[in-house]
TILUM-51599 format. One record per residue: residue number from 1; x, y, z negated of N, C-alpha, C in turn. Coordinates in Angstrom, 3 decimals. Layout:
// residues N
> resi,nX,nY,nZ,caX,caY,caZ,cX,cY,cZ
> NUM,X,Y,Z,X,Y,Z,X,Y,Z
...
// end
This chain:
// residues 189
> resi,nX,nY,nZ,caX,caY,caZ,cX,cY,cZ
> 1,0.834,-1.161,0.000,0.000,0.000,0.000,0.887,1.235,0.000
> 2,0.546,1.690,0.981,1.494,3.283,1.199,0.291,4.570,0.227
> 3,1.362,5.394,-0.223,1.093,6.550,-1.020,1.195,7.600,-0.555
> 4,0.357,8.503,-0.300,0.436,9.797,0.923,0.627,10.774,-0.390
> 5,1.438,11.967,0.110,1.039,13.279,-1.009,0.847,14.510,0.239
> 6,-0.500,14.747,-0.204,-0.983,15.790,1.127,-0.508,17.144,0.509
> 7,-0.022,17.967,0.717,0.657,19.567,-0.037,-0.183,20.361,-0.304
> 8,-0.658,21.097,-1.038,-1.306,22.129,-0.945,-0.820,22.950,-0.971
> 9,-1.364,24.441,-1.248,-0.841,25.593,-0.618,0.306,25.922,-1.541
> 10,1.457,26.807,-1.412,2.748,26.914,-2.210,1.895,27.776,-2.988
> 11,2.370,27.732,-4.144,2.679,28.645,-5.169,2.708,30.059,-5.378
> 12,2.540,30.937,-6.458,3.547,32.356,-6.130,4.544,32.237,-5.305
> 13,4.779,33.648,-5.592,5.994,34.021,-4.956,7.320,34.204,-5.897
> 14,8.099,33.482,-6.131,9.150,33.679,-6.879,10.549,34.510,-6.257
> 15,11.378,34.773,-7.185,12.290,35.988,-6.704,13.662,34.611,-6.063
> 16,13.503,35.404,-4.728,14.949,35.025,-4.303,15.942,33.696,-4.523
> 17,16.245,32.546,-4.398,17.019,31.701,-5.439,16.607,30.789,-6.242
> 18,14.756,31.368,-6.879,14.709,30.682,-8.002,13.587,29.272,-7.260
> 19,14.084,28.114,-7.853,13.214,27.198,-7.252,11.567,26.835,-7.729
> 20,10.865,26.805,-6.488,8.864,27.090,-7.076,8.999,25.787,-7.257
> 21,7.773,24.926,-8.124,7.106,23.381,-8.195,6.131,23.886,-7.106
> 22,6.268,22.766,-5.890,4.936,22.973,-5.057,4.271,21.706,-5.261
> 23,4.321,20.489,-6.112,3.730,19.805,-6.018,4.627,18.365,-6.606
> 24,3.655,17.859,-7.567,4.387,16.786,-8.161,3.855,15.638,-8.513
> 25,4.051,14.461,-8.356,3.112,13.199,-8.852,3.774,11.845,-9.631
> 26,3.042,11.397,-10.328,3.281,10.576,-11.271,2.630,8.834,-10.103
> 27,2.874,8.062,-10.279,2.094,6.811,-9.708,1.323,6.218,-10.848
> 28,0.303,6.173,-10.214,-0.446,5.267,-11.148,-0.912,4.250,-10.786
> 29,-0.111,3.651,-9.860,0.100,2.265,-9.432,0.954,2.201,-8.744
> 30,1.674,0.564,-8.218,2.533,0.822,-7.261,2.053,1.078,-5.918
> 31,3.485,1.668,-5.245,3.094,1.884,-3.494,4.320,1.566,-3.278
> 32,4.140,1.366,-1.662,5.653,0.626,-1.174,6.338,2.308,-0.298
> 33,5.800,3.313,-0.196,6.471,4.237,0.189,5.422,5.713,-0.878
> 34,6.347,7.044,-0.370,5.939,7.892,-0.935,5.665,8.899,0.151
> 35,5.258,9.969,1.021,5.215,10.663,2.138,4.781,12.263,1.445
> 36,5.480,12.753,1.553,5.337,14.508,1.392,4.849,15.216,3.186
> 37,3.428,15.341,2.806,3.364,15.809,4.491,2.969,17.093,4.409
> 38,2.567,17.745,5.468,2.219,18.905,5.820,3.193,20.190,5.311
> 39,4.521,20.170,5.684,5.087,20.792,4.952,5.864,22.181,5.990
> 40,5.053,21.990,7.118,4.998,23.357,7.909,4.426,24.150,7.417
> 41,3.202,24.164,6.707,2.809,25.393,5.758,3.679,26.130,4.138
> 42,5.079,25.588,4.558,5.941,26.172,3.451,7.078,26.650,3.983
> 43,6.652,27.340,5.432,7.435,28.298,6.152,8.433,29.354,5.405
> 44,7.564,29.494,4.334,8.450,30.716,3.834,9.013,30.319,2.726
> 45,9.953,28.848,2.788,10.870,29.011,2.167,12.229,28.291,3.327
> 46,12.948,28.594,2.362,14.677,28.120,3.326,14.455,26.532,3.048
> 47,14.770,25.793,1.643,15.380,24.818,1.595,14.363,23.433,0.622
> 48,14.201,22.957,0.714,13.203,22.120,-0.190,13.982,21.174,-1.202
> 49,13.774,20.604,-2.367,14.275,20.003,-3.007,13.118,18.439,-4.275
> 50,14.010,17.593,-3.666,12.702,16.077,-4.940,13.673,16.118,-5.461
> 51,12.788,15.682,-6.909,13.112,15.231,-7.891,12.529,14.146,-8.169
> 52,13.851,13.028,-8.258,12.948,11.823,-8.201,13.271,11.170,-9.879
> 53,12.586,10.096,-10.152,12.208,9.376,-11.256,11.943,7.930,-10.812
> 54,12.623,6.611,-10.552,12.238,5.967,-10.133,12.436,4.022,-10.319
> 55,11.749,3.441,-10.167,12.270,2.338,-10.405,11.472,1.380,-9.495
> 56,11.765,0.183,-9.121,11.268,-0.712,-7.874,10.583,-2.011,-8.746
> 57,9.950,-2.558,-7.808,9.024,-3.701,-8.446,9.901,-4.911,-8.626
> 58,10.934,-5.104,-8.059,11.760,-6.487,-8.415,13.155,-6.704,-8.187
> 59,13.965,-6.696,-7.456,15.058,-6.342,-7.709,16.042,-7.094,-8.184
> 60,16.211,-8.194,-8.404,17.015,-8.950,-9.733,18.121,-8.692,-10.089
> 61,18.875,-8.395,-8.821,20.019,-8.201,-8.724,20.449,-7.155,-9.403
> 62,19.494,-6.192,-9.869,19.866,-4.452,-10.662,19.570,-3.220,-10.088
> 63,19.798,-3.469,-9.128,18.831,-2.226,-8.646,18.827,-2.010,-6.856
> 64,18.308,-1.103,-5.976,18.158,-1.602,-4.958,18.299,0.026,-3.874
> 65,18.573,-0.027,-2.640,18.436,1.110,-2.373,17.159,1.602,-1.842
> 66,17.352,2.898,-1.483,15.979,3.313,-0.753,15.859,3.987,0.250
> 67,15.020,4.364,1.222,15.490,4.772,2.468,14.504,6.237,2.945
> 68,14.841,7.634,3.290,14.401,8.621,3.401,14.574,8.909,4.891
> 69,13.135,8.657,5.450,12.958,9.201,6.876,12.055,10.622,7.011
> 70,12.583,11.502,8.252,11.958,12.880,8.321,11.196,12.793,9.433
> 71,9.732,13.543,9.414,8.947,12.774,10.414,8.310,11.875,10.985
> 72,8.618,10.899,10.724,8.350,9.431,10.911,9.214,8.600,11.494
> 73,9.762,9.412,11.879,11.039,9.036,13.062,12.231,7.684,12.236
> 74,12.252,6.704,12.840,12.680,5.375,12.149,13.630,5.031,13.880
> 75,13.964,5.982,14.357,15.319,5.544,15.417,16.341,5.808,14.938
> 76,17.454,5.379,16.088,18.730,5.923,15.327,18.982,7.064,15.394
> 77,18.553,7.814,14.603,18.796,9.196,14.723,19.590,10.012,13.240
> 78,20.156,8.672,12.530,20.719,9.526,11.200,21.629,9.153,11.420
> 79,23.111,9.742,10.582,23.878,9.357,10.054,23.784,9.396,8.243
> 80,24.628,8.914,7.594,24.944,8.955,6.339,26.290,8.618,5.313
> 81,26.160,9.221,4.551,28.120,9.045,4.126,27.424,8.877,2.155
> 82,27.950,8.114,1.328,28.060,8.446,0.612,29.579,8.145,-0.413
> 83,29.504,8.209,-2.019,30.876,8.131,-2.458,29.967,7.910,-3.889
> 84,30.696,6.861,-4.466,30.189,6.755,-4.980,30.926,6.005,-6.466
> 85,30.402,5.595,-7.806,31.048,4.889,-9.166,30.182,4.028,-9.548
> 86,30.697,2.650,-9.750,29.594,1.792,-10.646,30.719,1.296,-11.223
> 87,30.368,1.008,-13.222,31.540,0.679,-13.505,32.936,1.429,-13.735
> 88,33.492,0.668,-13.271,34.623,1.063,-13.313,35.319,1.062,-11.676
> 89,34.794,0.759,-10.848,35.139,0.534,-9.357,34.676,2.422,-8.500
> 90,35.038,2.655,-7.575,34.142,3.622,-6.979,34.728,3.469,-5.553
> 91,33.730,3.669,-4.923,33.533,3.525,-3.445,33.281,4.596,-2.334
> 92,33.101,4.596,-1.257,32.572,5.416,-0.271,32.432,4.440,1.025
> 93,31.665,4.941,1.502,31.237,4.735,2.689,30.338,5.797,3.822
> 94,30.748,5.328,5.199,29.818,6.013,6.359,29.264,5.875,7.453
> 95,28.208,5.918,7.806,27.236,4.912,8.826,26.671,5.849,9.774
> 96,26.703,5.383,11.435,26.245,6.431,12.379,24.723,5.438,12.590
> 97,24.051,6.492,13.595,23.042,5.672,14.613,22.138,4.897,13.734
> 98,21.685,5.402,12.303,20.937,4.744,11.602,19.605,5.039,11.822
> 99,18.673,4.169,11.495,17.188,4.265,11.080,16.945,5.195,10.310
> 100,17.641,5.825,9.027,16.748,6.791,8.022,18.768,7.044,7.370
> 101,18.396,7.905,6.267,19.354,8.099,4.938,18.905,7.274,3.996
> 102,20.171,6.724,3.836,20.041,5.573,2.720,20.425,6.412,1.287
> 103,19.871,5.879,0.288,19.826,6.431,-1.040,20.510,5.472,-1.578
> 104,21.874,4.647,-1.210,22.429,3.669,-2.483,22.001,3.741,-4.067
> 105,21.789,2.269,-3.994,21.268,2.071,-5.827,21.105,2.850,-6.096
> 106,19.812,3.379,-6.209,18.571,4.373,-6.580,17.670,4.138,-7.373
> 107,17.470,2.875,-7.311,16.167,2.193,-8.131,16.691,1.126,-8.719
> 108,16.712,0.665,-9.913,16.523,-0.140,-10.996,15.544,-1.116,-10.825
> 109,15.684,-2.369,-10.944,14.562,-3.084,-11.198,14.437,-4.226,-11.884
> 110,13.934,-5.287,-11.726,13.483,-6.443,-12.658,15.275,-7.154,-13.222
> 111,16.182,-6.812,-13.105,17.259,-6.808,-13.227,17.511,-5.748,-14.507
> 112,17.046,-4.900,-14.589,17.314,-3.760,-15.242,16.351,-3.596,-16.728
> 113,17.115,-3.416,-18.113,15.664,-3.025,-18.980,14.531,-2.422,-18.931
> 114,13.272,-2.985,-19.197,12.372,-2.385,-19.379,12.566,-0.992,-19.492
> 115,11.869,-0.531,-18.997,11.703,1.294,-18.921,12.606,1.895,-18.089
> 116,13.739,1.150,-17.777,14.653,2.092,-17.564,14.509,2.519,-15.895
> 117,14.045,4.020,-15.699,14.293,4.408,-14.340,15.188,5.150,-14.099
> 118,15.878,5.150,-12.506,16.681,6.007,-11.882,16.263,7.417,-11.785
> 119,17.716,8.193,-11.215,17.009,9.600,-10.954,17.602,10.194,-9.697
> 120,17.317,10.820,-9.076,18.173,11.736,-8.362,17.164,13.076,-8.051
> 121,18.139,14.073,-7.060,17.841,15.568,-7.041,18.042,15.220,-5.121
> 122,17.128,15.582,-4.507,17.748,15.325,-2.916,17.465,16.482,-1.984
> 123,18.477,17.547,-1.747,18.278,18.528,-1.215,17.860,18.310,0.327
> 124,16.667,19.061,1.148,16.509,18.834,2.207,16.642,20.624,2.788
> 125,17.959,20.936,3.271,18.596,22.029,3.637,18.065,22.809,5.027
> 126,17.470,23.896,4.918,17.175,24.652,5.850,15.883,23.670,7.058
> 127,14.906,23.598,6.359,13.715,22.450,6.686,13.001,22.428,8.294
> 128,13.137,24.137,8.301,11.905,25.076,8.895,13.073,25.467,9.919
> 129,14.391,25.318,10.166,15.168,25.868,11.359,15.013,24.987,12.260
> 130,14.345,25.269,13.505,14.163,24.489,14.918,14.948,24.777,15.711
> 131,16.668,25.799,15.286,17.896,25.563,16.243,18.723,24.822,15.784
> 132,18.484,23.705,14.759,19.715,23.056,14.141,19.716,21.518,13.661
> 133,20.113,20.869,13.445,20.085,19.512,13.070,19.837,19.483,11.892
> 134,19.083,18.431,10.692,18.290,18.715,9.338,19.529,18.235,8.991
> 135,19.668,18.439,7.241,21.076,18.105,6.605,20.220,17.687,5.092
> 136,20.573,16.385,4.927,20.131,16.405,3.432,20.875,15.864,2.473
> 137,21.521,16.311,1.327,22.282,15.880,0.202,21.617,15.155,-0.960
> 138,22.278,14.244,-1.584,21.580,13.841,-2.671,22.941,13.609,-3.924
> 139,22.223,13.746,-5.564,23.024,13.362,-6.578,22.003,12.132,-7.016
> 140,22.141,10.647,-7.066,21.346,10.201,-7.915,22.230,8.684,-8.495
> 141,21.396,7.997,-9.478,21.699,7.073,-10.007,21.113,6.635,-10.606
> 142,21.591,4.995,-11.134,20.975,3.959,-12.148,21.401,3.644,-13.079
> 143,21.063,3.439,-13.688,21.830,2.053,-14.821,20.813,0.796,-14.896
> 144,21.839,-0.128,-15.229,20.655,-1.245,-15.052,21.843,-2.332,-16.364
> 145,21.331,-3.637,-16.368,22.080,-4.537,-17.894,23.468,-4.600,-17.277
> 146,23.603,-4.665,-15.701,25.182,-5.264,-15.654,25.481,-3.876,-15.320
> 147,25.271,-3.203,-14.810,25.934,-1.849,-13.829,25.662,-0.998,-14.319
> 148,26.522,0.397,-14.256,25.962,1.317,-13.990,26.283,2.206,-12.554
> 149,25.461,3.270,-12.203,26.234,3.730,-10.892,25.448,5.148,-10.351
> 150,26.221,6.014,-9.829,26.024,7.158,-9.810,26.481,7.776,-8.153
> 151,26.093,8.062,-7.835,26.066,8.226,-5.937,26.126,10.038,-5.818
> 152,26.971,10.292,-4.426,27.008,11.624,-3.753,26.546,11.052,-2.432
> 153,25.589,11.630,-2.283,25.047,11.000,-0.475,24.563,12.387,0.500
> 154,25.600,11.745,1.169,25.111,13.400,2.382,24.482,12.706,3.631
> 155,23.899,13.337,4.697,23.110,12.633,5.367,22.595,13.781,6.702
> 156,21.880,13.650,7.651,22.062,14.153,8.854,21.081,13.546,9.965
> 157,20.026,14.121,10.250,18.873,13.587,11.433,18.887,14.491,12.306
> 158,19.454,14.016,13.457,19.862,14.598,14.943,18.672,14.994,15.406
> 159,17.746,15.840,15.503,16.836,15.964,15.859,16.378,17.657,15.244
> 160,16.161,18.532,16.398,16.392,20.348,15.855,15.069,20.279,15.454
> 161,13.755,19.549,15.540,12.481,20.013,15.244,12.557,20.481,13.386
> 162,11.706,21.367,13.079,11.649,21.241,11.701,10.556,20.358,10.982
> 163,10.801,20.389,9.928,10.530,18.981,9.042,9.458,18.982,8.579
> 164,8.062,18.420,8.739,6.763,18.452,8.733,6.708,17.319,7.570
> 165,7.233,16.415,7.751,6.877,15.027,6.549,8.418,14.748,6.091
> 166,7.960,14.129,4.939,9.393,12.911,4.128,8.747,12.036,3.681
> 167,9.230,11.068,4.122,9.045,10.034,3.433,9.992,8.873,2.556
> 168,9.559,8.438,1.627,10.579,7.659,0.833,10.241,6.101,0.686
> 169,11.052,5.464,0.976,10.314,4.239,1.034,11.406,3.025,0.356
> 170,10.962,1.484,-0.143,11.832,0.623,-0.828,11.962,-0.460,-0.282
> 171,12.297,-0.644,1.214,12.548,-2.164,1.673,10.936,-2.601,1.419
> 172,11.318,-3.890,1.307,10.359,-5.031,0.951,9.964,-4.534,-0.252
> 173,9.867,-3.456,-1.187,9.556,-3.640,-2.372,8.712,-2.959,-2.367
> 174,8.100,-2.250,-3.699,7.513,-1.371,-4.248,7.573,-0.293,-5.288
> 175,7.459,0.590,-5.332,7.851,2.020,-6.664,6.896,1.255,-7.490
> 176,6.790,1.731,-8.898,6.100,0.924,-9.441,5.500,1.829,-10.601
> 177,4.581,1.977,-11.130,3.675,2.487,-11.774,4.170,3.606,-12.747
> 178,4.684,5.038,-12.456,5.190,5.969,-13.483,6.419,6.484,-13.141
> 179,7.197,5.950,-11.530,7.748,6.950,-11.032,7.449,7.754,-10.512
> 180,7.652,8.763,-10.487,7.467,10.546,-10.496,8.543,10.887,-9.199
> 181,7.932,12.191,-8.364,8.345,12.303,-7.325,7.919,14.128,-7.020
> 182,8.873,15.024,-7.846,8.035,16.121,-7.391,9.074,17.376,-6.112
> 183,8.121,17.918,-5.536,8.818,18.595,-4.563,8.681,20.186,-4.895
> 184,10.120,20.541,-4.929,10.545,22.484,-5.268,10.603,23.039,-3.343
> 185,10.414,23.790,-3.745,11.039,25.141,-2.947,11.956,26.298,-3.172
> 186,12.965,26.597,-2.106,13.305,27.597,-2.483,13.352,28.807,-1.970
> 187,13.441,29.783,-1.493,13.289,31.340,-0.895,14.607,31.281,-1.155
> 188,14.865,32.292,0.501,16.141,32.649,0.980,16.207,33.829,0.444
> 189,17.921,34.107,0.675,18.023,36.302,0.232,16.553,36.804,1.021
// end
C-alpha cells in the first residue's frame, strides 16, 4: 500500500534563510512508499528540506536502504556518491546511470531493537530551477544490535524540469507504523 502526502498551501511568509514546516506526517500504518506531491505550488521558495524518522518492516540483517525518486522518473537518470562509518570501518562509494538516490542504511529493522528508528535531514537544492540539473544531499543514520552507521550521500537527477513530486520508497519492504516524514522550505536572499 502506497502513502500519498498531497501539500497544501505553504505557510507564512518567513524571513529570508529561516526554514517554514509545510507539512508533516506521522504513519499510522505501514506503506511501502511515501510521495510529497504537488510541490509546484511552493514556487516561492529556493530549496526544500525532509526530515525523516524511520524504520522498515523487516530487515534482519539491521537495517536496509531506501530509495528517493523525483517525479516518478525510475530511469537511469541519477547518479549517487556516498561516504560513509559503521563501527569502526568507513567507506565510500559512487554509482552512475541509476534508477533513483540511494539512502544507504537508513532504516533499521526487525534486526534492530524495538523502537529504535533512523534519521536523516535530505536537502533537495534549488527544486523550482528548470535551467539546471536537481542536486540532493543527505546526513542520515541507524543504529541497530550489531551496527551502527552514519552516511554523507550526495546525489544528482539529470533531468532540468523542476521537481513536482518525491518520493521515498523501501525495496520489498515497508515504513512501518510511526515513522514521520516532514517537509521544510526555504526562501532565498
Amino acid at each position: 500500500m502506497a502513502f500519498n502526502l498531497s501539500l497544501l498551501g505553504a505557510s507564512g511568509g518567513g524571513a529570508a534563510g529561516a526554514y517554514e514546516l509545510l507539512e508533516t506526517t506521522t504513519l499510522s500504518s505501514s506503506a511501502s512508499s511515501v510521495t510529497f506531491s504537488g510541490l509546484g505550488s511552493y514556487s516561492d521558495y529556493a530549496h526544500l528540506q525532509i526530515r525523516a524518522v524511520v524504520r522498515e518492516s523487516s530487515g534482519a540483517g539491521g537495517y536496509t536502504n531506501s530509495q528517493l525518486t523525483l517525479n516518478g522518473d525510475t530511469g537511469s537518470n541519477y547518479s549517487w556518491h556516498y561516504m560513509g562509518g559503521q563501527g569502526s570501518s568507513v567507506s565510500s562509494v559512487g554509482y552512475g546511470t541509476q534508477p533513483n538516490v540511494r539512502l544507504q542504511s537508513f532504516a533499521p529493522g526487525d534486526g534492530s531493537p524495538s523502537g529504535i528508528f533512523g534519521a536523516g535531514v535530505i536537502d533537495i537544492l534549488d527544486f523550482n530551477n528548470g535551467s539546471k540539473n536537481s542536486t540532493v544531499r543527505a546526513l542520515h543514520g541507524a543504529i541497530t544490535s550489531t551496527n551502527n552507521g552514519i552516511f554523507l550521500t550526495s546525489g544528482a537527477w539529470f533531468n532540468t524540469d523542476a521537481i513536482t513530486s518525491i518520493n521515498f520508497a523501501i525495496g520489498s519492504n515497508s515504513w512501518v507504523a510511526g515513522c514521520r516524514f516532514s517537509l521544510y522550505g526555504i526562501k532565498g536572499a
